[in-house]
N, C-alpha and C positions, 0 to 999 in steps of 0.2 A: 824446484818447479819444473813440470816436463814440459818439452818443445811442445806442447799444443796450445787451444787460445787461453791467452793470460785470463785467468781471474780477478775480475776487478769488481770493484763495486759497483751497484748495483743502480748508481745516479749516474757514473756512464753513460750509460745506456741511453739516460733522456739529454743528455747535453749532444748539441749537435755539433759538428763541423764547420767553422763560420766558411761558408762555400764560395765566399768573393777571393779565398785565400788559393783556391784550389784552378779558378780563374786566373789569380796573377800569374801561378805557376806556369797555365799555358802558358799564358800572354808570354813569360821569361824562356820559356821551349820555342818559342816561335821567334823571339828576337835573338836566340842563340843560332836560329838558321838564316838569319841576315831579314828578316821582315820589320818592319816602324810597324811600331803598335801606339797608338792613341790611346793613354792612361787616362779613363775617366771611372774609375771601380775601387780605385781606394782613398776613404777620408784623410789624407796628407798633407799636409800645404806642400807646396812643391818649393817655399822661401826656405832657404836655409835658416838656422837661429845664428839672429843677432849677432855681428862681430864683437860688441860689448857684452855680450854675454856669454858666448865661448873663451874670450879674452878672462873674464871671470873665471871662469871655470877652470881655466890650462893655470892660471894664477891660487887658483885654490892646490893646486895637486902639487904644484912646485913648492907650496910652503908645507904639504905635508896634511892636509886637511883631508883623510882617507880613512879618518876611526869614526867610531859609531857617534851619531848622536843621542840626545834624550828621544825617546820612540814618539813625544810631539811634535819633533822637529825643533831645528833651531832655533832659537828665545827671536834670533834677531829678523829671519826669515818669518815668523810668525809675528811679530810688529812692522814689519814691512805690508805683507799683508793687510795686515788690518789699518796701515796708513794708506794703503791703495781703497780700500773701502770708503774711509774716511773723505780722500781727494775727489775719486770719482762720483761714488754716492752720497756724500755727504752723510754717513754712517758712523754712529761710535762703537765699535766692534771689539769688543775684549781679545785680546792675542790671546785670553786662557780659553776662550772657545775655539780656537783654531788648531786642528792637525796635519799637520803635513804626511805626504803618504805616498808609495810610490807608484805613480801616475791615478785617475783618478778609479779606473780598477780597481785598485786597491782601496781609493776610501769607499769606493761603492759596494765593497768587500766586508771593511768595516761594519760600514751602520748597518748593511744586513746583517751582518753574525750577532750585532746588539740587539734585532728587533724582532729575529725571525725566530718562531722554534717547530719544531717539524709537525706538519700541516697546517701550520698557520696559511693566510693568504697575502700576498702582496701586489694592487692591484695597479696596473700599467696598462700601456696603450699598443693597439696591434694595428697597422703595424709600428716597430720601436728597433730601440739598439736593442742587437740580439743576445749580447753577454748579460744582459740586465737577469732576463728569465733564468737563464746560468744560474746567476749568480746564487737563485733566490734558491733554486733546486740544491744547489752547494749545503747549503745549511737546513734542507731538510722540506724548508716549505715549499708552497705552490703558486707557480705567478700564475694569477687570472688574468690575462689576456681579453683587453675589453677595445671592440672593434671601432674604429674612428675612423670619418671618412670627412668630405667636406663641409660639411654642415657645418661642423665644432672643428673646422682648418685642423683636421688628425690632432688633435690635442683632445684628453680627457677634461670633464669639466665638471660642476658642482652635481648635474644635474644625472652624469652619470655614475658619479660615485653613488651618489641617492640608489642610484636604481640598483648597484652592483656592490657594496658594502654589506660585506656578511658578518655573521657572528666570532669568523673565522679571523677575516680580514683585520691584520696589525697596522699596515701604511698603503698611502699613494704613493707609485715613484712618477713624477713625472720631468719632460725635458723642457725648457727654454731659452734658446734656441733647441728646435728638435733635428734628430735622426732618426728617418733619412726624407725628412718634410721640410726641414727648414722653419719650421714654423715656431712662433710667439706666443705664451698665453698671457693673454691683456692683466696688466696688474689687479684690473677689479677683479675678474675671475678667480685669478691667482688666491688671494682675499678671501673668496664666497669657498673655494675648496681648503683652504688652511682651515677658516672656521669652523666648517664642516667635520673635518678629521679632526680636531682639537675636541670638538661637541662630544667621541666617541671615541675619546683615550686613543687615540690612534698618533698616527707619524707619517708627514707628508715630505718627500724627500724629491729634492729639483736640482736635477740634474744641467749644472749652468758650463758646463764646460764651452762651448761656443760663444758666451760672454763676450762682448766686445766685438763679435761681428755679427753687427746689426748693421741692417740698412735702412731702413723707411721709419723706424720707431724710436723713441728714446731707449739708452743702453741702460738696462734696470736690473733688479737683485729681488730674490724672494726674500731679503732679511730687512727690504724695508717695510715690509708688509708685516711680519711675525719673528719673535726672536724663538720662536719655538719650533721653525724646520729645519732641517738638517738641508744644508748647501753644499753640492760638490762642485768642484771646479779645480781646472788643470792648467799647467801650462805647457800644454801643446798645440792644443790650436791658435788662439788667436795668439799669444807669446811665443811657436812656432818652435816648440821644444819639446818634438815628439819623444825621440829616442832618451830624452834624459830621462824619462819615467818618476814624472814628476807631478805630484795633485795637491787638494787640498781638501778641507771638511772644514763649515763652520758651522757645531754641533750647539743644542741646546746648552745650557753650563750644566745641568745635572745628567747628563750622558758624556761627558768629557772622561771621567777616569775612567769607566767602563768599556770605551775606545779607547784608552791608553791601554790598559790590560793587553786588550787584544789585539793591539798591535805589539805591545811587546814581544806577543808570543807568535804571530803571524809573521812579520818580519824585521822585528829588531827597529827598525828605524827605514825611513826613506834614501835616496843613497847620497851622501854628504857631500861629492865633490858638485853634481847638481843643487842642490840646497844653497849652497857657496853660490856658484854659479848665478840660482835665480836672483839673487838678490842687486843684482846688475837690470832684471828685467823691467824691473821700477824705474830706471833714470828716464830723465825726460827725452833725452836721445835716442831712447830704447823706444821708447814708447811714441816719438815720433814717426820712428821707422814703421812699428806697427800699424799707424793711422794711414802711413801712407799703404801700406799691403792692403787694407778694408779698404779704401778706396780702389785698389786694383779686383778684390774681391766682389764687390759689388759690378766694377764695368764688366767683370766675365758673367755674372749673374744676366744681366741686362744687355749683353749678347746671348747669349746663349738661351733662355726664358723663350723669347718670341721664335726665335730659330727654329727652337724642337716644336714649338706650339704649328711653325708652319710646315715643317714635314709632317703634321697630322697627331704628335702625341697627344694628347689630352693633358694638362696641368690645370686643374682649377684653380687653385690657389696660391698666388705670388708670394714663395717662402719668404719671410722676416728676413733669416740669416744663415747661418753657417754658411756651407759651400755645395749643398745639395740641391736635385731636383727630381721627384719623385713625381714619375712621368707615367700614366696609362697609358698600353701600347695594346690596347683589345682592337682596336679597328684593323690591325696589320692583320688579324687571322693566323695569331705565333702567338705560342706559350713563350711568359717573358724569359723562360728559360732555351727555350729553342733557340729564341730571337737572341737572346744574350751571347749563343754559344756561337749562330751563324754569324753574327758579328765580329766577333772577335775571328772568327776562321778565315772568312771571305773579304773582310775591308779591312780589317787589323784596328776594329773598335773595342776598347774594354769597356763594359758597364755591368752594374751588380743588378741581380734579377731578386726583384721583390719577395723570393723564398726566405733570402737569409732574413729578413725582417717582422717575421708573423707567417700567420694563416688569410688573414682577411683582404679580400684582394688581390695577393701576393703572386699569383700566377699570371696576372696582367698589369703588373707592374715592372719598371726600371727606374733604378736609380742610377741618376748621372752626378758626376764629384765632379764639380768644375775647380780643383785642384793643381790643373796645369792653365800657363800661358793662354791669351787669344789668340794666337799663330795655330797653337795644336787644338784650340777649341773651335777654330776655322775650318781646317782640318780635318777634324773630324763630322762636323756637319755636312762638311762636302763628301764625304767618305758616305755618311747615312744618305746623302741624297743619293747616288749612283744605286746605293744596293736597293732603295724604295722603289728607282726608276726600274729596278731591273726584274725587281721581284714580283 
């Protein structure tokens, strides 16, 4: 191949650059020249994982626990699971529905490659997580992007699949907890769109990775509702095990070997010394730690929420969960991209500008990860307040 631009395929092209990435980088050129930057632009927990559960893991590699697994994941890590179902939800969840996968990328990888075939439609919410749309393009088809705003608390819901379900259209993907809204969709709703996509052969897929940080609602599952959606969920946020690249799928039972297939051939298996590892994340000691973090999770929420509301952002809707806040900032008279950048330049604030998220709205939006301490979530509101006085 000659030195000029590489040839690539031609789905390149539409897959974009996730641009909160291109942000950290300042942010990391600016703390290389001695500047405090306030990290509020990447979904991270800033808790490290569990000392029982690293303890696990350095315990797995010492005995030699480095070869591949069966591509479901381990027999015993996939009955842990489904006893974590069991305890929390009170759920009987077969372990032969469950896949393990590395991070939940990857199972979001999966049931796309299962459902998707090229032009098909897969409809999701704008704005959303932006590897989702990726993902769909990866395998040929087309995310419709369907615009939510406060009315329907940025969740899609029965009434606009109605409107938006084409002949085209294979599945819903939706989130809850959502990115980058924080937001819940009530189990009745949940309900009225399972029904709806079942009514028309389709596949509703609910993206639960935030699971477990909830604040204001009961902590709930789409598999109490239907054994016929496809569930992702990971452990890295609320089990605070990003880097292990660790997820999960609890698939219908008649799409089970057809996700084994393709993960065989995709990546072999998810990666074993992690799997080992998770299986620490179920003790009750683990799992006390975690409760206590959601509770720290929420008092940065409930700092932070009225804060930005009084330096003037807009929030209408108090997120559910995860660790977001998806703030209109049109009254400042800044593209959220201007605003994102003079931020980070001028007070050494990071936050992600509502592009990487969609179209709809997106240029008067910010989003804030209250992923670090209240000290630097202080911090940084003091910092916002100087540059509004100044501006």
């Amino acid at each position: 191949m000659s030195g000029g631009s590489p040839r690539t395929a031609r789905r390149i092209d539409d897959i974009s650059s996730f641009r909160v990435m291109d942000l950290l980088a300042r942010a990391r050129e600016l703390e290389a020249e001695g500047r405090r930057i306030v990290h509020l632009e990447i979904g991270e927990p800033d808790f490290d994982t569990p000392a029982p559960v690293v303890e696990a893991g350095r315990a797995a590699l010492l005995a030699g626990a480095t070869r591949y697994t069966p591509a479901l994941g381990l027999p015993e890590l996939r009955r842990a699971i489904a006893n974590f179902y069991a305890v929390r939800h009170g759920l009987e969840i077969s372990p032969d529905r469950i896949i393990v996968t590395p991070g939940a990328s990857g199972a979001l990888q999966l049931v796309l490659g299962v459902l998707v075939n090229p032009d098909t439609e897969v409809l999701m919410t704008d704005p959303g997580y932006p590897c989702n749309r990726h993902f769909v393009r990866l395998f040929e088809g087309r995310a419709r992007q369907v615009a939510v705003h406060r009315d329907t608390r940025y969740q899609l819901t029965a009434d606009l699949l109605r409107a938006h379900w084409s002949k085209r259209t294979v599945a819903a993907l939706v989130a809850s907890p959502a990115n980058p809204t924080g937001t819940v969709i009530a189990p009745e709703m949940l309900a009225e769109m399972a029904a709806y996509v079942a009514d028309r052969d389709g596949a509703l897929i609910v993206d639960e990775i935030y699971q477990g940080l909830v604040y204001d609602c009961p902590d709930s599952t789409a598999l109490s509702i239907s054994d016929q959606v496809f569930v992702v969920n990971s452990f890295s946020k609320y089990f605070g095990m990003t880097g292990w690249r660790l997820g999960w799928i609890v698939a219908p039972q008649a799409y089970v070997r057809p996700l084994e297939k393709l993960a065989q051939n995709l990546f072999l298996c998810a990666p074993t010394p992690s799997q080992h590892a998770a299986l620490a994340a179920f003790r009750p000691e683990v799992l006390a730690i975690l409760e206590t973090r959601r509770a720290e999770f929420r008092a940065r929420r409930d700092y932070l929420l009225p804060a930005l509301r009084e330096l003037g952002f807009d929030i209408p809707v108090t997120p559910d969960g995860a660790f977001y806040l998806y703030a209109n900032c049109e009254r400042f008279g800044l593209d959220a991209q201007e605003l994102s950048t003079r931020l980070l330049e001028e007070v050494g604030v990071a936050v992600t500008p509502g592009v990487d998220f969609g179209e709809f709205g997106a240029a008067h939006h910010i989003r804030f990860a209250y992923t670090t301490g209240l000290d630097d979530l202080r911090e940084a509101v003091g910092r916002l307040r100087d540059f509004f006085a100044r501006a």
